[in-house]
C-alpha positions in Angstrom: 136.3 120.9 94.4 134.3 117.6 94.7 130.5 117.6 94.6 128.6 119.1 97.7 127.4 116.3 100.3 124.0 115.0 99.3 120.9 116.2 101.5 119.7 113.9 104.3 116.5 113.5 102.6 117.5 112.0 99.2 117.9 108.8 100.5 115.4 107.2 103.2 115.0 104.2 105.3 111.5 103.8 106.3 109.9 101.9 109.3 106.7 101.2 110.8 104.7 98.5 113.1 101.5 97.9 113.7 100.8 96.1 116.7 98.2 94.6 119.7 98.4 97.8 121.5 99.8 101.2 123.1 101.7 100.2 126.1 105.5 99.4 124.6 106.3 97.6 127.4 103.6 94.7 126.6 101.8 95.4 122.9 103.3 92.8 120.7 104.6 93.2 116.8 101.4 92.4 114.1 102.7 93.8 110.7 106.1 95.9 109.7 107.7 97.7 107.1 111.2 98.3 106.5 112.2 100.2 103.2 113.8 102.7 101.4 112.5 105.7 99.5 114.7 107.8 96.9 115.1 111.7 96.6 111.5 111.5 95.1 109.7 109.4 97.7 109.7 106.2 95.0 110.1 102.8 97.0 113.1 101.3 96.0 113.4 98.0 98.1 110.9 97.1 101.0 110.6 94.2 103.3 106.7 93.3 104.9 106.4 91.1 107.9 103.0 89.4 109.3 103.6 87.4 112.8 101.7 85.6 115.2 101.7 87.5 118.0 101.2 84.9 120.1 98.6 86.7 122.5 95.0 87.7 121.4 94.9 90.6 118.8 91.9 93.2 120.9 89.4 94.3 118.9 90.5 97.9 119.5 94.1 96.8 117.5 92.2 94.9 115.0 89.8 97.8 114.3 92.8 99.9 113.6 94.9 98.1 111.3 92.6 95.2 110.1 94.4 92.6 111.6 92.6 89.4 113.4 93.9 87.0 115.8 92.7 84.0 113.9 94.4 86.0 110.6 97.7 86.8 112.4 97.8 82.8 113.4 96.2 81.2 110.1 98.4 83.5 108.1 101.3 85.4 110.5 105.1 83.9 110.9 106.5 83.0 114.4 107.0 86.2 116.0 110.6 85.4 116.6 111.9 85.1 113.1 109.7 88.0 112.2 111.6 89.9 114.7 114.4 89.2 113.9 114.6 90.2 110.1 113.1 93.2 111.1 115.9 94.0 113.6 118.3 92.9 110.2 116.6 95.1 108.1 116.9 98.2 110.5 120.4 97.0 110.4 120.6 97.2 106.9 119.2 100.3 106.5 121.9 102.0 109.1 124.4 99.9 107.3 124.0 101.8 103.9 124.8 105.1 105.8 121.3 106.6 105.3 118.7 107.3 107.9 116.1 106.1 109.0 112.7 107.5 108.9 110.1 106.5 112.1 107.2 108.4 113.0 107.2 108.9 116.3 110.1 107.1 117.1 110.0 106.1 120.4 107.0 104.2 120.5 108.4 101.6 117.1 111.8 101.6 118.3 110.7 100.8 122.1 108.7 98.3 121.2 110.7 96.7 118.6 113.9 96.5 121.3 111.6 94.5 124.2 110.3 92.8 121.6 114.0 92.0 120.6 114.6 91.3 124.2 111.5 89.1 124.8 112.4 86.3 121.4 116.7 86.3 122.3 117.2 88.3 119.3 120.3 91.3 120.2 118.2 94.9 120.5 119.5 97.7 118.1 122.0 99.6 119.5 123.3 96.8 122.0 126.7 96.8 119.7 126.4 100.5 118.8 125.3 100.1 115.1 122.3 102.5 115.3 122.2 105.2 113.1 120.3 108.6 112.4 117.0 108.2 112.9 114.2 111.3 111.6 110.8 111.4 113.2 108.7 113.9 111.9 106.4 113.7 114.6 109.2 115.7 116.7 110.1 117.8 114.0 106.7 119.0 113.1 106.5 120.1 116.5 109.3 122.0 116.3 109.2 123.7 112.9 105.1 124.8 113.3 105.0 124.6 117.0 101.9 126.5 117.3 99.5 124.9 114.8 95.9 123.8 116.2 94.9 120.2 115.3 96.1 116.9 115.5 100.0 115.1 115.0 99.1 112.3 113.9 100.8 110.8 110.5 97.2 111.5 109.0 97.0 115.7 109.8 100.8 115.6 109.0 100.1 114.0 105.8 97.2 116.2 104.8 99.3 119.5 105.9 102.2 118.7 104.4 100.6 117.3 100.8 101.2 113.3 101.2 99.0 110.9 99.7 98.2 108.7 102.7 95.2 106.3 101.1 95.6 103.3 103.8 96.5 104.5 106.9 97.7 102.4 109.3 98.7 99.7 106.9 102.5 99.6 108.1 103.6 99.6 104.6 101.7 103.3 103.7 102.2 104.5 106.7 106.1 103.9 106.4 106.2 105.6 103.0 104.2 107.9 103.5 106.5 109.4 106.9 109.4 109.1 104.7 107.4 111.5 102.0 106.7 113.7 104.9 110.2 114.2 106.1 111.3 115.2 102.3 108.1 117.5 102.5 109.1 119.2 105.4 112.7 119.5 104.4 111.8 121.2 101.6 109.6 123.9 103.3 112.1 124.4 106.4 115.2 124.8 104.7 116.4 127.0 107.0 116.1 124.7 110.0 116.5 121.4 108.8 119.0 122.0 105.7 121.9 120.2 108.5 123.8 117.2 108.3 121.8 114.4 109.2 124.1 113.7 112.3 123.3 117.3 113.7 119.0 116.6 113.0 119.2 113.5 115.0 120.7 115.5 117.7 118.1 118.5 117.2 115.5 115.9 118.0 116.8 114.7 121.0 116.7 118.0 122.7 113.5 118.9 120.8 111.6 115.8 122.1 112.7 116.4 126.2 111.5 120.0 125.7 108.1 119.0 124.1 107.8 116.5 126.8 108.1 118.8 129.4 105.9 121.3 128.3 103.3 118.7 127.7 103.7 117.4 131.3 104.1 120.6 132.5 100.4 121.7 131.0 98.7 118.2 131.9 99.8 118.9 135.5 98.2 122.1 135.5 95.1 120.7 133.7 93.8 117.8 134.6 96.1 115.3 136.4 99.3 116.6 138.7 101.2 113.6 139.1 100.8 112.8 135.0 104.6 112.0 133.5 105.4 112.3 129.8 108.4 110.5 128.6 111.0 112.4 126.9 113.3 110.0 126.0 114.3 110.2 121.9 114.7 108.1 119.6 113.6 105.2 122.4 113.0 104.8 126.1 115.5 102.9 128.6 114.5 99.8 130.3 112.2 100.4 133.1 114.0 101.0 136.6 116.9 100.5 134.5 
């Protein structure tokens, strides 16, 4: 008998942007990070990426991650290359068999694919090489539904004992989602010990239910025509 299949969690890509903004449809790319972590959340290859946006950087972005617009155009690459390696190094990742690690995954992924779209550079997924993808975002949801306090990467980190020392530096941030996912792993056995194939599945299902409840409650509370997107691991095209 040959050795048992290694555990999803041994081997990680990691992924992360920080950008001008919320709205996916229109924030633009600032920093990424694509890497991979090993079975004991060491990096073991990493990529960085600082572009010009080529719009103004608002303060509220800046104040987040630390990034100017007079930095991101003294210092930043043209936001088409930048693109485009990080679209390659996704590839990459998916090309080495192992997953890929995004917390909350629909906002990174979304963005990076209109992005893609908007610099001529082919989305992930146009030629059907996307791969697993974890999000502990979803999965936290679903392993400790009913925990009070915040999902952010932050409360995540804190509750699930990652060093997070720079957050929202796209580099930490990356990592430490990657450490996360091993963390969790290890303390849901039960529900996450699965082939990584059968997680990324979990999640899609996982995400439309949290959706629904959350848009099911906002209607209730404070605005009845309020939509959440359930879409997992990224949104379709508007009106598409």
């Amino acid at each position: 008998m040959g050795e048992p299949p290694a555990a999803w969690w041994q081997a990680l890509g990691v992924f992360d942007l920080e950008t001008t903004g919320i709205d996916v449809e229109t924030a633009r790319i600032v920093t990424a990070h694509v890497g991979l972590i090993d079975a004991t959340g060491a990096t073991v290859a990493h990529g960085e990426w600082l572009a010009d946006p080529g719009v103004e950087i608002p303060e509220q972005a800046s104040a987040v991650h630390g990034i100017s617009t007079e930095q991101a155009r003294a210092e930043g690459r043209p936001a088409d290359e930048v693109v485009a390696e990080i679209v390659a190094a996704i590839r990459a990742v998916f090309a080495r068999g192992v997953p890929l690690v995004v917390y909350n995954a629909p906002y990174d992924l979304t963005l990076l694919d209109r992005e893609a779209r908007r610099h001529g550079v082919e989305p992930l997924g146009e030629v059907g090489e996307i791969g697993c993808v974890v999000d502990p975002l979803v999965i936290d949801k679903a392993v400790d539904t009913y925990r009070k306090g915040k999902r952010t990467l932050e409360a995540a980190a804190a509750v699930y004992g990652v060093s997070l020392d720079d957050a929202h530096d796209a580099g930490a941030d990356a990592i430490a989602a990657g450490r996360v996912a091993q963390a969790m792993a290890k303390r849901y056995p039960d529900r996450l010990d699965v082939p990584v194939t059968e997680l990324h599945d979990l999640q899609v299902g996982w995400c439309s239910t949290q959706a629904e409840s959350f848009q099911q409650y906002m209607r209730r509370a404070k605005d009845p025509t309020f939509t959440a997107h359930g879409d997992w691991p990224h949104r379709p095209l508007p009106f598409a």
